[in-house]
N, C-alpha and C positions, 0 to 999 in steps of 0.2 A: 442888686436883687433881681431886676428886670432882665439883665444877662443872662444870671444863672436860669432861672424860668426858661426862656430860651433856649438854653445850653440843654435842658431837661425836656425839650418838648422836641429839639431837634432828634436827640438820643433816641427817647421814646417812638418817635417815626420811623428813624431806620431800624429801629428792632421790629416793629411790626410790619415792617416791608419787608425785610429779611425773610421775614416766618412766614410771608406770606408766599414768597418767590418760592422756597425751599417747599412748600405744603403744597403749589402746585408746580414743582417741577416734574419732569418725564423721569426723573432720578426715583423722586418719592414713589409713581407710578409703579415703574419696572419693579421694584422691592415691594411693593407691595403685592403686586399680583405671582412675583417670582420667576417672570418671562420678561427677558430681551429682544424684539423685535427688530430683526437686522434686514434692513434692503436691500437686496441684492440682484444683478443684472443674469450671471449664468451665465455669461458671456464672452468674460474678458479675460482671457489666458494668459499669463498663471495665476490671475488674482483670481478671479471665480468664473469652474465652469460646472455644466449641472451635468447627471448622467442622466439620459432619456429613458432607461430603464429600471433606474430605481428613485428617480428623483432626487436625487442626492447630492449636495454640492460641497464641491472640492478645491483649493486653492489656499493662495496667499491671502486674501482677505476673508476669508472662511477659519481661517485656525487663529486670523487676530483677533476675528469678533468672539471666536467660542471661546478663547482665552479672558476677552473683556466679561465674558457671563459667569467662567468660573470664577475667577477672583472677584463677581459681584455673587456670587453663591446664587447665582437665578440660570433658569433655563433656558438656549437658544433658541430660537425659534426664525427660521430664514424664509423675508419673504418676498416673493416672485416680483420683480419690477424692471423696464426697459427705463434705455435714455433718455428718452422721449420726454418720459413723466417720472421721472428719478427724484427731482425739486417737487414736484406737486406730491409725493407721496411722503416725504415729511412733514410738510407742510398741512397734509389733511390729515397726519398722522396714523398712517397704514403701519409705520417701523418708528423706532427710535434712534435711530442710527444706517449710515450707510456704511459699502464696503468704500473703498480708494475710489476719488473720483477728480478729476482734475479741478483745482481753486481758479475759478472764471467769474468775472465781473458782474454778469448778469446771473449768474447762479447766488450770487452774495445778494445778489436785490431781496430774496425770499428765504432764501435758509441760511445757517451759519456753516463753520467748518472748525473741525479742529484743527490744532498743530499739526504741522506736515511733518511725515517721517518716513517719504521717499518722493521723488525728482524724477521727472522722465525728460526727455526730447525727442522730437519728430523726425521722421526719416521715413522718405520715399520708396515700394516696394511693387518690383511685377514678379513676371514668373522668365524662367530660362527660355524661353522661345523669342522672348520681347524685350529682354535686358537689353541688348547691342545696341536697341531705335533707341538711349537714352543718356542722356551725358549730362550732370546735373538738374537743378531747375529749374531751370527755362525750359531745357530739351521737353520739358513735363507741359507746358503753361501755350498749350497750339494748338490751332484748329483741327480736328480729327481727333486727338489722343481722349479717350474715357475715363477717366477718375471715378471711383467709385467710393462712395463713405456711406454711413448711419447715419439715420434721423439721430439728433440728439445727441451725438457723441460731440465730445471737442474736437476733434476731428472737422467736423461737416463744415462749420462756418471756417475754418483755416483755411481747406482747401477752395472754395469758392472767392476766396481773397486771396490767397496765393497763384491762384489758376484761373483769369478771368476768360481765357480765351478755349480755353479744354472744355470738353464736354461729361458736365459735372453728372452723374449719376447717384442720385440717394435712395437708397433704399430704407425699406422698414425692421424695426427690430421684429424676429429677431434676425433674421437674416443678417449680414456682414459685407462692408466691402470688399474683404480679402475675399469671401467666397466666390462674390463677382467677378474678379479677378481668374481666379484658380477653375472657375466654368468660361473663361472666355467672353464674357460677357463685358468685359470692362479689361483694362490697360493695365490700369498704376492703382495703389492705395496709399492710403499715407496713416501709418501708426505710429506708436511708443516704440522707442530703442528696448523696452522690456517685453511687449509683446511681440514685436518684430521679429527680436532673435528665439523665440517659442515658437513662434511661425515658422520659420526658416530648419528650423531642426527638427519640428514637426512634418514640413511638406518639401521634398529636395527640391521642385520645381520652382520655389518661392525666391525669389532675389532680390538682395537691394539694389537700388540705383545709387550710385559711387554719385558725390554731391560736395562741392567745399564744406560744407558743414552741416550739421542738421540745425533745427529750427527751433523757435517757440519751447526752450527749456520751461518746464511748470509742475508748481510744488504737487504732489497729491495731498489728501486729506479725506477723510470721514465729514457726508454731511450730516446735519446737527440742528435741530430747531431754531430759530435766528433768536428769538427772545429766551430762552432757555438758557441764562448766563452759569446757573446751579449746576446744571446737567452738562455744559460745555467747558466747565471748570473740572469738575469729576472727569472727564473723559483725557483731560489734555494734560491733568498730573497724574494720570492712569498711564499714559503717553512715557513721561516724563520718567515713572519709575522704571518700565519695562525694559525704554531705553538702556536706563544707566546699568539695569541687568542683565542687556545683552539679545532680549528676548526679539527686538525685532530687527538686529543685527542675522541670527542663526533662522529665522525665519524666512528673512530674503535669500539665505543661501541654502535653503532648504528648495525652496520653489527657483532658484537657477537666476536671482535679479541681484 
């Protein structure tokens, strides 16, 4: 008898915990008000870039997220955020969601992430005037050469540990290292193999530097409130059907990844 008691009062627990996570998830929130709040940088070509003239943003993580709003029958809503403070604004909850951001160690300390459903790798990038001074790696990792990255990008802490000896150049969002680069102002960048070759087709002067291999392969994913198990569950079999439909297969080859 004392069991069963037990058995009934463990039951009784998780159903009120249940109701309780579900009653405050970001899930319940967004249905309730009818607006999904996505975070987004503007920045990151071809996942999201903004147009300065009509404020309008465009991309591969722009048609995932407006896709996740209509099949939740709520309305998008895209809002302005750098690298910088990308984790702090889930976290204070400015959005409900980000666009693709690389899954890193210290990003999982404060927010969660969904299932990954694209892969990048690093590779080294000047322009045509300066490709020849570089032959791999190392050629990059010397006293004199300028490396240029973003606060906040994954980007930044790689290269300052890949390149102790270079002269590390950070700039602020929203600014870019490739910009620095392509004004002269810096040497090398170092990106994604998916924004790389967007680069390179976008500016003819852009070149990679030829290297054994590239670097630091890393899943993407959407960040995600860390305690929000409700809302993280939702998101990753929203994931999971899309996939098996193909949708973020024809997606990546819409945007050239």
């Amino acid at each position: 008898m004392k069991i069963i008691k037990i058995a009934i009062l463990v039951f009784l627990t998780l159903g009120t915990f249940t109701f309780y996570a579900s009653a405050n998830s970001v899930l319940n929130e967004i249905l309730s008000s009818g607006k999904l709040k996505a975070g987004t940088t503007g920045d990151f070509n071809p996942f999201s870039t903004r147009d300065p003239a009509t404020n309008k943003y465009q991309g591969y993580d722009i048609d995932i997220m407006t896709e996740l709003a209509k099949d939740m029958g709520v309305e998008i809503e895209f809002v302005a955020t750098d690298w910088k403070t990308i984790v702090n604004g889930i976290v204070a909850g400015k959005y409900h969601i980000t666009g693709s951001a690389s899954i890193k160690a210290s990003r999982m300390k404060a927010a969660g992430f969904s299932e990954s459903y694209l892969a990048v790798v690093f590779k080294p990038f000047t322009t045509s005037e300066k490709v020849g001074k570089f032959n791999g790696w190392d050629s990059i990792n010397k006293d004199g050469v300028r490396v240029a990255t973003t606060l906040g990008t994954a980007m930044e802490p790689m290269v300052k540990e890949w390149f102790p000896n270079a002269d590390i150049k950070s700039v602020e969002a929203p600014a870019r290292g490739y910009q620095e680069v392509l004004a002269g102002r810096a040497d090398v960048f170092v990106t994604s193999n998916l924004e790389g070759s967007t680069l390179k087709a976008k500016y003819s002067n852009v070149k990679e530097i030829e290297v054994n291999a590239p670097r630091n392969p890393t899943p993407l994913a959407m960040l995600l409130p860390q305690a929000d198990q409700v809302w993280i569950n939702y998101v990753n079999h929203w994931i999971k059907i899309k996939t098996a439909k193909g949708f973020f297969k024809s997606t990546a080859e819409k945007w050239g990844l």
